[in-house]
Backbone as CSV, one residue per row, in Angstrom:
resi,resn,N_x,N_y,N_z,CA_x,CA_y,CA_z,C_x,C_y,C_z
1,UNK,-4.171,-7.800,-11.879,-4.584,-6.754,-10.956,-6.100,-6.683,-10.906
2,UNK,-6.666,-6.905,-9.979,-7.944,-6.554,-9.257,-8.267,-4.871,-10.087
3,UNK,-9.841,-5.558,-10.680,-10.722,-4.659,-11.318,-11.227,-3.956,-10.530
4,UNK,-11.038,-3.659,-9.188,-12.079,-3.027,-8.364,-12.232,-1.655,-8.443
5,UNK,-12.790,-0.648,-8.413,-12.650,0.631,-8.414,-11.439,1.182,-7.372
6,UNK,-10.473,1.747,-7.777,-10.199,2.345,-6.886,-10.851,4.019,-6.111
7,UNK,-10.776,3.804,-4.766,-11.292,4.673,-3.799,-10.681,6.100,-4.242
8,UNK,-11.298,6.862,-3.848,-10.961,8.268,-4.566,-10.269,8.716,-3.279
9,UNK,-8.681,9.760,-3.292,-8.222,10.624,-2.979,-8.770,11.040,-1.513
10,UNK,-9.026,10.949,-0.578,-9.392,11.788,0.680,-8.879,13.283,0.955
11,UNK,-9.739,13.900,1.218,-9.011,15.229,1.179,-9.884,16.118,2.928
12,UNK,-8.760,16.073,3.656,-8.803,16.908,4.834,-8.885,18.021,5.173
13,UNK,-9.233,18.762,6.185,-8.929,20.190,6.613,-7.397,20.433,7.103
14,UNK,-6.738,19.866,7.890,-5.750,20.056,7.857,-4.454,19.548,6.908
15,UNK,-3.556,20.815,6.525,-2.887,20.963,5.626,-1.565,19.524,5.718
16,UNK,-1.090,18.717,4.935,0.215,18.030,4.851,1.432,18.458,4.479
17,UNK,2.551,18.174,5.023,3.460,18.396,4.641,4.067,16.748,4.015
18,UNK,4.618,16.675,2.955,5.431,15.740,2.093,6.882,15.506,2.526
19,UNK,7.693,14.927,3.465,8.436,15.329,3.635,9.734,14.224,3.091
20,UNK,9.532,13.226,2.241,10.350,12.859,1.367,9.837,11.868,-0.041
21,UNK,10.310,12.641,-1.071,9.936,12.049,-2.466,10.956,12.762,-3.227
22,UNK,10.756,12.159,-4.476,11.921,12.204,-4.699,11.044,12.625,-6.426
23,UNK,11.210,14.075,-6.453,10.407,14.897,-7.803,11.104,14.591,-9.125
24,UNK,12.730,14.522,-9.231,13.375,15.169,-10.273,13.135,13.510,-10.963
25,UNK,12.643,12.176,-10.855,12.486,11.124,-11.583,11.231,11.817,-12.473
26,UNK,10.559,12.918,-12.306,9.331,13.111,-13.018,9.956,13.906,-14.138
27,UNK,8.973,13.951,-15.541,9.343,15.019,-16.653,8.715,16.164,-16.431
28,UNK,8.665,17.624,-16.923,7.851,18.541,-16.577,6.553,18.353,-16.517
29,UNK,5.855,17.621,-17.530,4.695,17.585,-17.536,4.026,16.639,-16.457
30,UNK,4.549,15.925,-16.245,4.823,15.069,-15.017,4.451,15.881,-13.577
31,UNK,5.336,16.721,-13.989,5.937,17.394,-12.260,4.659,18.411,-11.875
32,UNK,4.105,18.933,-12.990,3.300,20.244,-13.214,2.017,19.266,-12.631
33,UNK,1.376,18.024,-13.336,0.294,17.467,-12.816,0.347,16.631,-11.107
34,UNK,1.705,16.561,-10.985,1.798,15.991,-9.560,1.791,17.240,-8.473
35,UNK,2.329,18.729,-8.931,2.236,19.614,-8.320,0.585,20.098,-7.933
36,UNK,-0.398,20.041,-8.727,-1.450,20.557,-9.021,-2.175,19.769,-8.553
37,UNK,-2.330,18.135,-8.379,-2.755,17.516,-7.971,-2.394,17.378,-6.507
38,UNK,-1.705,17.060,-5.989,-1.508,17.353,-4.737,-2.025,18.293,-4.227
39,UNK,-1.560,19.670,-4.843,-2.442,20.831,-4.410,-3.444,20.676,-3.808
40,UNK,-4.450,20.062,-4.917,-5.805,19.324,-4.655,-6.328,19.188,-3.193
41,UNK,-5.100,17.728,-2.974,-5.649,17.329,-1.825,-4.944,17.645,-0.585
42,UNK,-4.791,18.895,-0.651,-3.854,19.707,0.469,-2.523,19.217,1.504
43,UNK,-1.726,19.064,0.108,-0.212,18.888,0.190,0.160,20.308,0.128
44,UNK,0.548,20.867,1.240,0.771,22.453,1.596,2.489,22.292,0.884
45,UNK,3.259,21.899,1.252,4.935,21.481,0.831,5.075,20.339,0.390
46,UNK,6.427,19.795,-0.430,7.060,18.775,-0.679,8.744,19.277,-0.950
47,UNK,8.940,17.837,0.108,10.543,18.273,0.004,10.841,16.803,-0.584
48,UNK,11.788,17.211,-1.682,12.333,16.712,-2.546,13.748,16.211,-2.175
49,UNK,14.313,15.229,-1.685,15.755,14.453,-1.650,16.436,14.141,-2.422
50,UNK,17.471,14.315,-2.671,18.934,13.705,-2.865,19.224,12.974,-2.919
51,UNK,19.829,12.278,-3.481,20.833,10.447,-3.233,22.413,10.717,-4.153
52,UNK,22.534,11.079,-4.870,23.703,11.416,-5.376,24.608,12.524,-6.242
53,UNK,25.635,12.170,-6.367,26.234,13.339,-6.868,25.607,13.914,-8.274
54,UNK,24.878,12.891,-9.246,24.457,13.568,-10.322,22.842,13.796,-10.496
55,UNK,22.089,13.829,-9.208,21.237,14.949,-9.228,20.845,15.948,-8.114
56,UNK,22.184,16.156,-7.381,22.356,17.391,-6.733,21.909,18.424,-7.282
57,UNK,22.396,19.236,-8.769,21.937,20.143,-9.164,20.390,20.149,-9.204
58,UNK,20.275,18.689,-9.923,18.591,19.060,-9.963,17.607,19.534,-8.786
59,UNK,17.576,18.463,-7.535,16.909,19.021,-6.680,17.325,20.920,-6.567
60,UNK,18.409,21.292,-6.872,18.677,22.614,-6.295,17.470,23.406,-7.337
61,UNK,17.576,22.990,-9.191,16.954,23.748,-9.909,15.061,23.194,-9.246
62,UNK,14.862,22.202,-8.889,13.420,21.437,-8.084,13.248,23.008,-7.355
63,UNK,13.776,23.165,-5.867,13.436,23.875,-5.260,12.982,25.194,-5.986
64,UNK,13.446,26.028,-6.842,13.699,27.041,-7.663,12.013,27.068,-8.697
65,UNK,11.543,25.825,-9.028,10.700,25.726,-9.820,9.205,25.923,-9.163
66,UNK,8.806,26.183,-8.073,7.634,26.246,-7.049,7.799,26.479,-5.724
67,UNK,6.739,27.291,-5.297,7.322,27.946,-4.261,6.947,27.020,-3.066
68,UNK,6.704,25.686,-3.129,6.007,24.997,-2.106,7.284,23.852,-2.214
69,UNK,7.930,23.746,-3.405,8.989,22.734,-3.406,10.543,23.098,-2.597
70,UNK,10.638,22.034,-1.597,12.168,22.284,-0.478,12.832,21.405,-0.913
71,UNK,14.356,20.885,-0.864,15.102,19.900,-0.798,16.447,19.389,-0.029
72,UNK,17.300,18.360,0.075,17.849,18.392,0.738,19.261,17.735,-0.061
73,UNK,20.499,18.124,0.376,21.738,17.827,-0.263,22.365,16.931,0.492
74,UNK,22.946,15.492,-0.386,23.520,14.513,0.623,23.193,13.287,-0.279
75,UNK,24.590,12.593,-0.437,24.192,10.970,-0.668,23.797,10.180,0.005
76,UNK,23.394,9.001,-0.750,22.841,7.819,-0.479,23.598,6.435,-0.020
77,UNK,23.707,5.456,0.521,24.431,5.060,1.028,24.283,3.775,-0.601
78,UNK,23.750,3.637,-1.568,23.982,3.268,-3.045,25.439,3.923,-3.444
79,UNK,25.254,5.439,-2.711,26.453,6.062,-3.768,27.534,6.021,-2.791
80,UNK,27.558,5.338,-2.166,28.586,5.779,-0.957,29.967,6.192,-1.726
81,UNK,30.257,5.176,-3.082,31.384,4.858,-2.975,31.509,6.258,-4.573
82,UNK,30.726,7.005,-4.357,30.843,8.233,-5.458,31.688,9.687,-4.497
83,UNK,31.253,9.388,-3.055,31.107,10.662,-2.348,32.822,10.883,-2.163
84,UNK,32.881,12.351,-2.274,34.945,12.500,-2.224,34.757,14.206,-1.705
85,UNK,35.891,14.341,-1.765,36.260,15.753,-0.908,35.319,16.994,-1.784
86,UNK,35.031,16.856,-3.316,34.184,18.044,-4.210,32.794,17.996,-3.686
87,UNK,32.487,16.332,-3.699,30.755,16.555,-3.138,30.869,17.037,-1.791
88,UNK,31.604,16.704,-1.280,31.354,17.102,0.390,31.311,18.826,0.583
89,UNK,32.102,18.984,-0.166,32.300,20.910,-1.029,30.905,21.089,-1.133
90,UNK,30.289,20.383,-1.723,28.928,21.218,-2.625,28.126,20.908,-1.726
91,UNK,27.901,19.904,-1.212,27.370,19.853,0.203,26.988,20.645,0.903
92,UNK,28.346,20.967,1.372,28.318,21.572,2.704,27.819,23.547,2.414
93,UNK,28.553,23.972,1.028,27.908,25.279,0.469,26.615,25.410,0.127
94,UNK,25.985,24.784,0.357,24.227,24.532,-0.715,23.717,24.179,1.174
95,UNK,24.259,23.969,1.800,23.412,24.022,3.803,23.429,25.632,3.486
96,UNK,23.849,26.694,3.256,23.234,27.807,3.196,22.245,28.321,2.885
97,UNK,21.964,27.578,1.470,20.750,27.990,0.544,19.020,27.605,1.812
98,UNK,18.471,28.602,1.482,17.233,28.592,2.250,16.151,28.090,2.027
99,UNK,16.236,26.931,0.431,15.320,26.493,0.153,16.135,25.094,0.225
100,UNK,17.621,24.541,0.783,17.753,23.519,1.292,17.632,23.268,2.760
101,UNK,17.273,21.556,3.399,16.413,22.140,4.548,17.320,20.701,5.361
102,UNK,17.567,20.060,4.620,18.829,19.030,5.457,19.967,18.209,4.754
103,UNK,20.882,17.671,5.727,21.805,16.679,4.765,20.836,15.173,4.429
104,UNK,21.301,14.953,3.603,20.077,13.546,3.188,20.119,13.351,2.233
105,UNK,19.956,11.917,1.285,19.301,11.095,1.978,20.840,10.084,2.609
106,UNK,21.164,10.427,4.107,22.573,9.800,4.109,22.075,8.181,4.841
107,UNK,23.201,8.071,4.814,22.975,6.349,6.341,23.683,4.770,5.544
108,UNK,22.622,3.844,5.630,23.732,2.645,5.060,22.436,1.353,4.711
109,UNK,23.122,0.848,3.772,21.645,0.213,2.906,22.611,-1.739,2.989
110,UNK,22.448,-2.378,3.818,23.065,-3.342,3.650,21.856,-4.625,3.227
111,UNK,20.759,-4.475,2.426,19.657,-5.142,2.336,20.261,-5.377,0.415
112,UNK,20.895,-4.233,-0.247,21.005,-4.578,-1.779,22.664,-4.400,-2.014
113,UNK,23.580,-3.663,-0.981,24.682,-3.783,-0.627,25.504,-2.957,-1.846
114,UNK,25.252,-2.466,-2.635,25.543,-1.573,-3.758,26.768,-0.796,-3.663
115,UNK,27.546,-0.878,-2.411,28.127,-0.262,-2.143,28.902,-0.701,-0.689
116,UNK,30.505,-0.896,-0.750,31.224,-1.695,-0.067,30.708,-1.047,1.434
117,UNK,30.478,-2.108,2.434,29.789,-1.881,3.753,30.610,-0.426,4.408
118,UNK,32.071,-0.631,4.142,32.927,0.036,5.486,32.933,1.489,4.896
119,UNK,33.193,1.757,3.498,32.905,2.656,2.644,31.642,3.497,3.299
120,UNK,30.550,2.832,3.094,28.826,3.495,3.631,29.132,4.211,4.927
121,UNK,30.149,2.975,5.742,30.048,3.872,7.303,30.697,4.918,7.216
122,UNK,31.858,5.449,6.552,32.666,5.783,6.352,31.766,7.560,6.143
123,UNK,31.139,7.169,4.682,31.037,8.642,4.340,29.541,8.874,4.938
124,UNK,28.485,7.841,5.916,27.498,7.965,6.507,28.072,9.293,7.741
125,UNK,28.845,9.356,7.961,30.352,9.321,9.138,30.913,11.023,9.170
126,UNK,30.611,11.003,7.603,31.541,12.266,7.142,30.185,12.752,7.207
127,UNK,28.972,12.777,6.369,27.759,13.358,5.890,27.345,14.283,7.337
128,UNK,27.163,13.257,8.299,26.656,13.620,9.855,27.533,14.537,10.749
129,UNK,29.142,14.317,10.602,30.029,15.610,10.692,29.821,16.792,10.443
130,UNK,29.241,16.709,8.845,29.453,18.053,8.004,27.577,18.774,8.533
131,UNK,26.715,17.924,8.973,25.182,18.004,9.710,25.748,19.036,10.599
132,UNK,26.389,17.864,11.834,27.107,18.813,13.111,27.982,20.466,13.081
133,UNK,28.566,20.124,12.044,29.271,21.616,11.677,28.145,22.551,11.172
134,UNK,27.772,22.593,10.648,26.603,23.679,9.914,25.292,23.800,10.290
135,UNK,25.164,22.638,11.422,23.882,22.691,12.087,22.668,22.719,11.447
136,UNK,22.636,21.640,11.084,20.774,20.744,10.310,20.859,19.384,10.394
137,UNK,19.509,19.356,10.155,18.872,18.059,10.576,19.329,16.852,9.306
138,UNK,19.084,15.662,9.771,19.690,14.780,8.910,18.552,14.130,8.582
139,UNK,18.577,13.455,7.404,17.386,12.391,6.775,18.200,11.358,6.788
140,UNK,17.986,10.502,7.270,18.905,9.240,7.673,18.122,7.638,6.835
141,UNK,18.640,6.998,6.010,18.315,5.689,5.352,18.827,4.492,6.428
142,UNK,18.186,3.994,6.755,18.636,2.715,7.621,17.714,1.123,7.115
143,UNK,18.558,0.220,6.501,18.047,-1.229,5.927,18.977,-2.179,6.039
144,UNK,18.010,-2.898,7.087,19.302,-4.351,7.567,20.725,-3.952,8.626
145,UNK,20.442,-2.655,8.915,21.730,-1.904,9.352,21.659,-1.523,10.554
146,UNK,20.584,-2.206,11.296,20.448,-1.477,12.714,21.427,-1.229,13.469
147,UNK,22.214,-2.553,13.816,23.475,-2.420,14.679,24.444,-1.399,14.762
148,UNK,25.219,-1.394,13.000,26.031,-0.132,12.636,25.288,1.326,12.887
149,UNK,23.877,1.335,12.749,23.330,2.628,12.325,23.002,3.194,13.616
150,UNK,23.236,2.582,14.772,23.084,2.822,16.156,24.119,3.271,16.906
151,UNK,25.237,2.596,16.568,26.625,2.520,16.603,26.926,3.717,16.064
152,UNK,26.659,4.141,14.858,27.528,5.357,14.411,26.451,6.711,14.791
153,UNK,25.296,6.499,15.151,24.382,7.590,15.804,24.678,7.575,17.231
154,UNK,25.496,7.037,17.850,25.675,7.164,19.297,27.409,7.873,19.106
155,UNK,27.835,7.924,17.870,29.154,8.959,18.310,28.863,10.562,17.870
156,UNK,27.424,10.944,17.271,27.043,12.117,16.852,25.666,12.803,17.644
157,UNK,25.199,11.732,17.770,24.064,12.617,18.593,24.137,13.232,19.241
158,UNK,25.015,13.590,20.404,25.530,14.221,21.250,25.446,15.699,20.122
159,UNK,26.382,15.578,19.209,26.603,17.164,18.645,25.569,17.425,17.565
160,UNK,24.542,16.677,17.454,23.772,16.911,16.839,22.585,17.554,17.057
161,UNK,22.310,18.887,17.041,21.570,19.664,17.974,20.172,19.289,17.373
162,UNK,19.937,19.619,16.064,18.781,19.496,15.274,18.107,17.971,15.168
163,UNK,19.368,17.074,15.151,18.863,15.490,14.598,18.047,15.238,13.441
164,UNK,16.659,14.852,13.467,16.177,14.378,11.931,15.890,13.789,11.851
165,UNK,15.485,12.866,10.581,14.078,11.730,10.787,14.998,10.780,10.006
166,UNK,14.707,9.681,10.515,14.828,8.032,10.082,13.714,8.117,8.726
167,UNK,13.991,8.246,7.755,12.829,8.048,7.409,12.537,6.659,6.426
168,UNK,11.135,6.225,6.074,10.763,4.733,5.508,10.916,3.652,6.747
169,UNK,10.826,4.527,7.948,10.917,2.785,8.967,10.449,1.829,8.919
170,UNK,11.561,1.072,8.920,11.212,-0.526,8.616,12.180,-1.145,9.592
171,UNK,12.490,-0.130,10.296,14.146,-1.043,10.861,13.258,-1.919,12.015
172,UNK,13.745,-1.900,13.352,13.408,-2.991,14.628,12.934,-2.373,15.488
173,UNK,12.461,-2.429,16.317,11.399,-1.803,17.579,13.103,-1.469,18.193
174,UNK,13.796,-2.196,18.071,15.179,-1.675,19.621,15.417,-0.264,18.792
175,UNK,15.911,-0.524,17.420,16.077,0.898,16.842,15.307,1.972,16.909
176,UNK,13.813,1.594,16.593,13.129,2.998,16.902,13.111,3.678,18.132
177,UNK,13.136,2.951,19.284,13.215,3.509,20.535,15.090,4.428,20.691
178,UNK,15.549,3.737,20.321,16.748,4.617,20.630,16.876,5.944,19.916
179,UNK,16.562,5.932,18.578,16.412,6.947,17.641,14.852,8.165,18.667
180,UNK,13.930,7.436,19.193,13.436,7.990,19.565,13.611,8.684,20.790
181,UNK,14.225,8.087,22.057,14.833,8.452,22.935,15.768,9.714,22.562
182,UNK,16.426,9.713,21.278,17.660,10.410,21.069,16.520,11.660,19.995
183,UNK,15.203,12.108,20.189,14.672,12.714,19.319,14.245,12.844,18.218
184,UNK,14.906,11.706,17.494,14.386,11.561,16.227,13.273,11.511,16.212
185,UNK,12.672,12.125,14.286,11.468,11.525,13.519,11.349,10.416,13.625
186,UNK,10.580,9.636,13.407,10.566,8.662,12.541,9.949,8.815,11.354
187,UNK,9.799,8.828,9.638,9.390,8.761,9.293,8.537,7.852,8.604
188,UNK,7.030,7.666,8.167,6.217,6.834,7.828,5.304,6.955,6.694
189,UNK,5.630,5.893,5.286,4.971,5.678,4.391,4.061,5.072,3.864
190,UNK,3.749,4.156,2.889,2.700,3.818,2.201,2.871,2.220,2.862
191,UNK,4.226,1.910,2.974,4.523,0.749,4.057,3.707,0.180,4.678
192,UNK,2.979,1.491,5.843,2.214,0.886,6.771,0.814,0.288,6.263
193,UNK,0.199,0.091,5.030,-0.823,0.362,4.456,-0.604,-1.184,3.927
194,UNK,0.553,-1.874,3.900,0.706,-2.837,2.996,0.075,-4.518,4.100
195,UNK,0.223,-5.433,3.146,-0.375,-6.245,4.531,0.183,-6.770,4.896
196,UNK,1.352,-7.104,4.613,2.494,-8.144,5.558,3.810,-7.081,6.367
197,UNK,3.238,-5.698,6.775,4.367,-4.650,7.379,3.723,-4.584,8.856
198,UNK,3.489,-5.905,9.494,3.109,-5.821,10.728,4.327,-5.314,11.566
199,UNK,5.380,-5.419,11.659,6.411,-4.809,11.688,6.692,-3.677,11.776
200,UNK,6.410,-2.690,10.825,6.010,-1.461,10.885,5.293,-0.241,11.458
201,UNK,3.748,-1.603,11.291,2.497,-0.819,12.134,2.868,-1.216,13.687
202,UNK,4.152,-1.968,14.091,4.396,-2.234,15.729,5.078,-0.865,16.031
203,UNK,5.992,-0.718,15.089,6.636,0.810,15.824,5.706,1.979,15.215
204,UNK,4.738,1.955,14.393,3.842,2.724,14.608,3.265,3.437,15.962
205,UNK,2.759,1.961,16.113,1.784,2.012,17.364,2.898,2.864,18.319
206,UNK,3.792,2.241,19.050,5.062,2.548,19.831,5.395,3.765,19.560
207,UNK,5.420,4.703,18.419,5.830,5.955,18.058,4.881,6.816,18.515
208,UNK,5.743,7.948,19.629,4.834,9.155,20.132,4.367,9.839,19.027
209,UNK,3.022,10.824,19.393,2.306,11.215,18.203,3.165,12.594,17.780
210,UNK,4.081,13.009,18.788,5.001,14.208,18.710,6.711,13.935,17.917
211,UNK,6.393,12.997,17.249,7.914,12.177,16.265,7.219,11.281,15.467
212,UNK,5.965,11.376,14.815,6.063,11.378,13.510,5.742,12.195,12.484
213,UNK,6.248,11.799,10.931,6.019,12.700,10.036,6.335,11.791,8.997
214,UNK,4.871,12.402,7.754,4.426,11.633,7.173,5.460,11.606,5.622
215,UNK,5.401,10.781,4.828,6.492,10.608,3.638,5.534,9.882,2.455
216,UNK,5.758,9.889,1.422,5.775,8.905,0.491,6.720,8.028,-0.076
217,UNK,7.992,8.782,0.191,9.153,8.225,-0.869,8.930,7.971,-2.158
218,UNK,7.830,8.884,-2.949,7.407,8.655,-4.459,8.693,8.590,-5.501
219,UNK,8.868,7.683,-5.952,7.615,6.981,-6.693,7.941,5.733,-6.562
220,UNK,8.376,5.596,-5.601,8.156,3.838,-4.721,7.224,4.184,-3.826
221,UNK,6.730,2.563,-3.090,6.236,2.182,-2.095,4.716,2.831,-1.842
222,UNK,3.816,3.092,-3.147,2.744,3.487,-3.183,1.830,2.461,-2.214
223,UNK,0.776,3.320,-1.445,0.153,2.666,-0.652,-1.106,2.319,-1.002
224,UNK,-2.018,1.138,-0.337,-3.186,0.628,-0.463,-3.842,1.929,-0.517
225,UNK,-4.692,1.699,-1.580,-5.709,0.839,-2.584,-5.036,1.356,-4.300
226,UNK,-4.073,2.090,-4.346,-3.141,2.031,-5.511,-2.198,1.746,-5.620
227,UNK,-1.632,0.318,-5.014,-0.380,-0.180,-5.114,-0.481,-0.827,-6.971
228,UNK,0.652,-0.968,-7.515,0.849,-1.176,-9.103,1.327,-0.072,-9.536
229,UNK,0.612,1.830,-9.197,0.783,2.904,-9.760,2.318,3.219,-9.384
230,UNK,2.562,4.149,-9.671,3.838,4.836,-9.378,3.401,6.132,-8.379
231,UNK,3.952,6.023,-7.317,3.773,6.612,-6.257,3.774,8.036,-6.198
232,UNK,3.244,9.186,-5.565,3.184,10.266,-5.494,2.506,11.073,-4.090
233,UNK,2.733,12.428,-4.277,3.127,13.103,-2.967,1.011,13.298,-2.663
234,UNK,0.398,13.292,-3.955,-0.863,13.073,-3.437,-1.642,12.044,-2.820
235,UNK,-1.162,10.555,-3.012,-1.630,9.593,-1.805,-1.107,9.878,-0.606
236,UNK,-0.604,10.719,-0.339,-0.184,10.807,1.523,-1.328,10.757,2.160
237,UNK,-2.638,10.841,1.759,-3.967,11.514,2.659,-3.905,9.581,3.155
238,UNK,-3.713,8.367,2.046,-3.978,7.314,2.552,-3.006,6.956,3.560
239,UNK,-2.088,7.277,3.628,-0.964,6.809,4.232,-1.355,7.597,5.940
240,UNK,-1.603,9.055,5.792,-2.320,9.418,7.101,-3.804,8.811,7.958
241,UNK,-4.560,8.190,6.794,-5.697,7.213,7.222,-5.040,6.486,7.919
242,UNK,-4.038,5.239,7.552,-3.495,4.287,7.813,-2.515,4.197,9.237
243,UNK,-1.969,5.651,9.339,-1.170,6.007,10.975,-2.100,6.181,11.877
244,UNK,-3.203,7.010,11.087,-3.955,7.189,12.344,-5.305,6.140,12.948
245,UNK,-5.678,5.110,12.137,-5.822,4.127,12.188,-5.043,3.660,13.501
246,UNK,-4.010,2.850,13.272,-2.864,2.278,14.023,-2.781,2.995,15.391
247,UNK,-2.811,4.366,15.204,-2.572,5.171,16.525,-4.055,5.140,17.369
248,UNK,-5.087,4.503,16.851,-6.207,4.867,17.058,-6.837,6.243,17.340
249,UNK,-6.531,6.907,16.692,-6.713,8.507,16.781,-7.534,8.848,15.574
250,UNK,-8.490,10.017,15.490,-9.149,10.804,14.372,-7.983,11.398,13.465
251,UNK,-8.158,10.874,12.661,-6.821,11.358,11.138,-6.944,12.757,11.649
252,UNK,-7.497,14.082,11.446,-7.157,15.730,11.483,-6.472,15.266,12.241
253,UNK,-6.582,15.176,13.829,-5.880,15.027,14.811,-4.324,14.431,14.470
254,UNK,-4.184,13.072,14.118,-3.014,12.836,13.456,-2.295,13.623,12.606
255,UNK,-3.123,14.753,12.009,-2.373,15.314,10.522,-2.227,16.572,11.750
256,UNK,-2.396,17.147,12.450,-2.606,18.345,13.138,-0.559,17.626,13.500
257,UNK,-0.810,16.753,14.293,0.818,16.392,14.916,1.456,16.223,13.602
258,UNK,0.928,15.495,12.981,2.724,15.198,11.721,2.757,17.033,11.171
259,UNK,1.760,17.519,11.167,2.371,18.704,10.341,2.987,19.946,11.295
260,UNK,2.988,20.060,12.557,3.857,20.884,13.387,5.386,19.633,13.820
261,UNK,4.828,18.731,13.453,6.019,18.034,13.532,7.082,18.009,12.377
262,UNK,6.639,18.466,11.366,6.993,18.546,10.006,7.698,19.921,10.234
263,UNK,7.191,20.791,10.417,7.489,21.891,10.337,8.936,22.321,11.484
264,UNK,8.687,21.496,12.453,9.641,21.537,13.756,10.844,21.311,13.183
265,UNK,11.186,19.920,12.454,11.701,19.115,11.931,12.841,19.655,10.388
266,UNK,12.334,20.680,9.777,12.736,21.303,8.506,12.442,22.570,8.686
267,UNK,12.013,23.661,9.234,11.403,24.777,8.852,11.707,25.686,10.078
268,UNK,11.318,25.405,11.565,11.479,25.972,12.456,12.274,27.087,12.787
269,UNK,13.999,26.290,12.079,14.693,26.807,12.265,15.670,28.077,11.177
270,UNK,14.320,27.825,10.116,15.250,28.635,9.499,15.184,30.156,9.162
């Protein structure tokens, strides 16, 4: 690893919202310096996601621990083959709670396959049902899966009043446009920052400045100029350099849209 100094933290006037990482991998002492630090560099919220049945509770006790921390209830398409009629129970009772803010992280991961394909569609299927019934937005995982993940968003969108963000796009320019056409977020990470995600920075560019919103997915996919570290909700300021870069726009300006877009997206409605 390159001795170079790394660049210090950027810190803006307008406030960020975090809108997927994933807190409960941290220990307290952990959580307390990532809370405080962020602070720092004006991470106003962080919403904390879900992937399976055995740290549901946690995100619930996450939210409970700071008043800036949100989360969201919903497997992962890893766990597809965990999800049964009890989680869908706890699920669907915890869309009440006011410090949960969507179903997520749901959709279908056919890039590490962890989990039998028809299975993923299956309870991707049920997750977005139980969205439609209780009315919230979805955080949707899509890898290698465009076809299916288009396919099974064209039998719900219709009843999906709220919709929700794609988030970590990486999928295909045909996908983002349809997801976008159909309202979606898109969401965008440390990804775009990397140097071979030309890919990325294409549906960047292509993405209206009114559907995106910014992510880390900590403590993966840390972005340039601290890739090696373990990722966190305080590099977002690089990851907003890096969109608004791409968009050719003045970063505030960029952070001014992701954060009423953020807010549209999780908060608006509740």
């Amino acid at each position: 690893m390159s001795n170079k100094k790394r660049r210090e933290i950027p810190h803006f006037s307008t406030p960020i919202i975090e809108t997927h990482c994933h807190l409960d991998y941290l220990d307290e002492e952990q959580l307390t310096f990532t809370l405080d630090k962020s602070a720092e560099v004006g991470i106003e919220r962080i919403v904390t996601i879900a992937v399976s049945p055995g740290n549901l509770d946690r995100i619930m006790t996450l939210t409970r621990q700071a008043p800036n921390i949100w989360g969201t209830q919903g497997i992962h398409p890893h766990e597809a083959e965990s999800y049964n009629l009890e989680v869908d129970a706890i699920i669907r009772q915890r869309m009440a709670d006011e410090r949960i803010l969507a179903v997520g992280e749901i959709g279908l991961d056919y890039h590490y396959d962890r989990a039998d394909r028809a299975v993923q569609r299956a309870v991707f299927e049920q997750q977005l049902q139980a969205a439609v019934d209780l009315d919230m937005p979805v955080v949707i995982h899509t890898r290698e899966a465009d076809e299916d993940t288009r396919d099974i968003l064209q039998n719900f969108c219709g009843a999906l009043s709220r919709k929700g963000v794609i988030h970590s796009f990486t999928a295909g320019l045909a996908l983002a446009e349809y997801c976008l056409a159909e309202d979606f977020m898109l969401g965008f990470n440390g990804i775009t920052t990397f140097n071979q995600a030309d890919n990325v920075r294409e549906v960047v560019a292509a993405t209206p400045l009114q559907q995106i919103v910014l992510e880390t997915d900590a403590p993966y996919l840390t972005p340039v100029p601290h890739r090696g570290k373990p990722n966190s909700p305080y590099y977002l300021p690089f990851i907003a350099e890096k969109v608004a870069e791409v968009k050719c726009i003045d970063v505030e300006d960029l952070l001014r849209h992701a954060y009423q877009n953020s807010l549209a997206l999780f908060f608006e409605a509740q």
